[in-house]
C-alpha positions in Angstrom: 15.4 21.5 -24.6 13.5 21.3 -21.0 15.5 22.6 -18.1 14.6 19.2 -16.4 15.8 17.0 -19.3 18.0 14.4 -17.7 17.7 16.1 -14.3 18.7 13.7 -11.6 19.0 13.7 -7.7 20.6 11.8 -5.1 19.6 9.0 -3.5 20.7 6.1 -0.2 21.1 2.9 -1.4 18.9 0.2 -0.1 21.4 -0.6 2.7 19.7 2.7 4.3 16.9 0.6 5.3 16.4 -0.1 9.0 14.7 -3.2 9.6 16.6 -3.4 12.8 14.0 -0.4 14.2 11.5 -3.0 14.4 10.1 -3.9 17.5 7.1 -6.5 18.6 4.7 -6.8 21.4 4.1 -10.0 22.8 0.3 -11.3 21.8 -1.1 -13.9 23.5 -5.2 -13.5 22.3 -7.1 -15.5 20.0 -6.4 -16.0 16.1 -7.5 -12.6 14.8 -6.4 -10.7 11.0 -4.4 -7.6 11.8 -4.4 -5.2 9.2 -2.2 -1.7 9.4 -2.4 0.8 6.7 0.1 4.3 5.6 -0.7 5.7 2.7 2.4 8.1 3.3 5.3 5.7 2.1 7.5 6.9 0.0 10.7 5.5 -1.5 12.7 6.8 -4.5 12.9 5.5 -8.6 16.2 4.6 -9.1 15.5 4.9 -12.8 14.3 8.7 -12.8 15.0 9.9 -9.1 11.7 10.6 -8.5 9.9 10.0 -5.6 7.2 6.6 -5.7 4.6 7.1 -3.5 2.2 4.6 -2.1 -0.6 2.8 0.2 1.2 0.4 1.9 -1.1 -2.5 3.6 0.5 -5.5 6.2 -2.1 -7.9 7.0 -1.3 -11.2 9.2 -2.2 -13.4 11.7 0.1 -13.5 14.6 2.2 -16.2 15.7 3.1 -15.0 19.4 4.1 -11.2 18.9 2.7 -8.2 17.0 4.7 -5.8 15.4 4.9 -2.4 17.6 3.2 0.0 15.4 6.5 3.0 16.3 8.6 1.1 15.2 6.7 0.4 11.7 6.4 4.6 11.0 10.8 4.5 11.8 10.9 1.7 9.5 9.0 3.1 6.9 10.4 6.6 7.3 14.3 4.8 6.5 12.8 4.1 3.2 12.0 8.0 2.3 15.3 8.4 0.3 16.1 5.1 -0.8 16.3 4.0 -4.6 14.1 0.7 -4.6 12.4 -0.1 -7.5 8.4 -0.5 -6.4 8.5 -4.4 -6.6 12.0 -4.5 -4.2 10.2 -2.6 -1.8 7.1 -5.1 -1.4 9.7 -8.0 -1.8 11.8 -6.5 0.8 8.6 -5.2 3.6 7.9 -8.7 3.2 10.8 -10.2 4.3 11.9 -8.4 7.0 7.9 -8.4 8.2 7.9 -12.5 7.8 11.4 -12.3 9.4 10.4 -10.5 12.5 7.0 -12.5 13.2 6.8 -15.7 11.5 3.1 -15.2 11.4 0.9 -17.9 10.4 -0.4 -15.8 7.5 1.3 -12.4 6.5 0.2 -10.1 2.9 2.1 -7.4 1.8 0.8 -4.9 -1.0 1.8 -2.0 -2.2 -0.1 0.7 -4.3 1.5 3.1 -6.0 0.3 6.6 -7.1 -0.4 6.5 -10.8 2.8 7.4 -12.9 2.8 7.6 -16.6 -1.1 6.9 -16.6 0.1 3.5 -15.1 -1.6 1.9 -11.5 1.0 -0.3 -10.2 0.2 -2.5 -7.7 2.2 -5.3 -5.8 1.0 -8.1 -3.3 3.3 -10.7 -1.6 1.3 -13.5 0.4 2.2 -17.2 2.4 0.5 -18.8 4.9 -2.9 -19.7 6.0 -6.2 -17.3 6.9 -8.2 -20.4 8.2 -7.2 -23.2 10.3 
């Protein structure tokens, strides 16, 4: 038998997210697609305790405010040890994102690092690109 047969480690539960780090910016220019991009987001499997690494991409139009981009890298860091499934954690990005701005058009998507030979990749999306 492997030494790492039925290994597990500890994890937060999802309450460790901070969503209330976030922070905007007031935005008073044109209509314009914001895009930010980490590919150094990491959350936990509650299934296997390992870690789930992925790109994480926020695109949306604005509404009024911006999110402040600080703020983002704390909220992203709360997630490091959390056990979230990887289709909680686009669900949940989503949310508190949509929450925070109300944009008029706001897409989440999340790419995982292969796992098992399997790409996993999740996209949440509402609103309106065009007028």
């Amino acid at each position: 038998m492997a030494k790492a047969e039925g290994k597990k480690y500890k994890f937060e539960k999802v309450s460790a997210i901070d969503s209330r780090v976030l922070e905007t910016i007031k935005y008073t220019g044109e209509k314009q697609l914001i895009e930010y991009k980490t590919k150094e987001f990491s959350a936990v499997c509650p299934f296997s305790g390992l870690p789930d690494i992925a790109e994480v991409i926020i695109r949306y139009i604005p509404k009024g405010k911006i999110v402040e981009l600080k703020s983002l890298k704390y909220y992203f860091i709360s997630y490091r040890n959390v056990g979230i499934y990887q289709e909680a954690v686009t669900d949940r990005i989503y949310k508190d994102i949509k929450k925070l701005l109300a944009p008029q058009y706001l897409c989440i998507e999340t790419i995982y690092n292969t796992r098992g030979g399997i790409d996993a990749k999740c996209i949440m999306e509402t609103g309106k690109k065009k007028k």
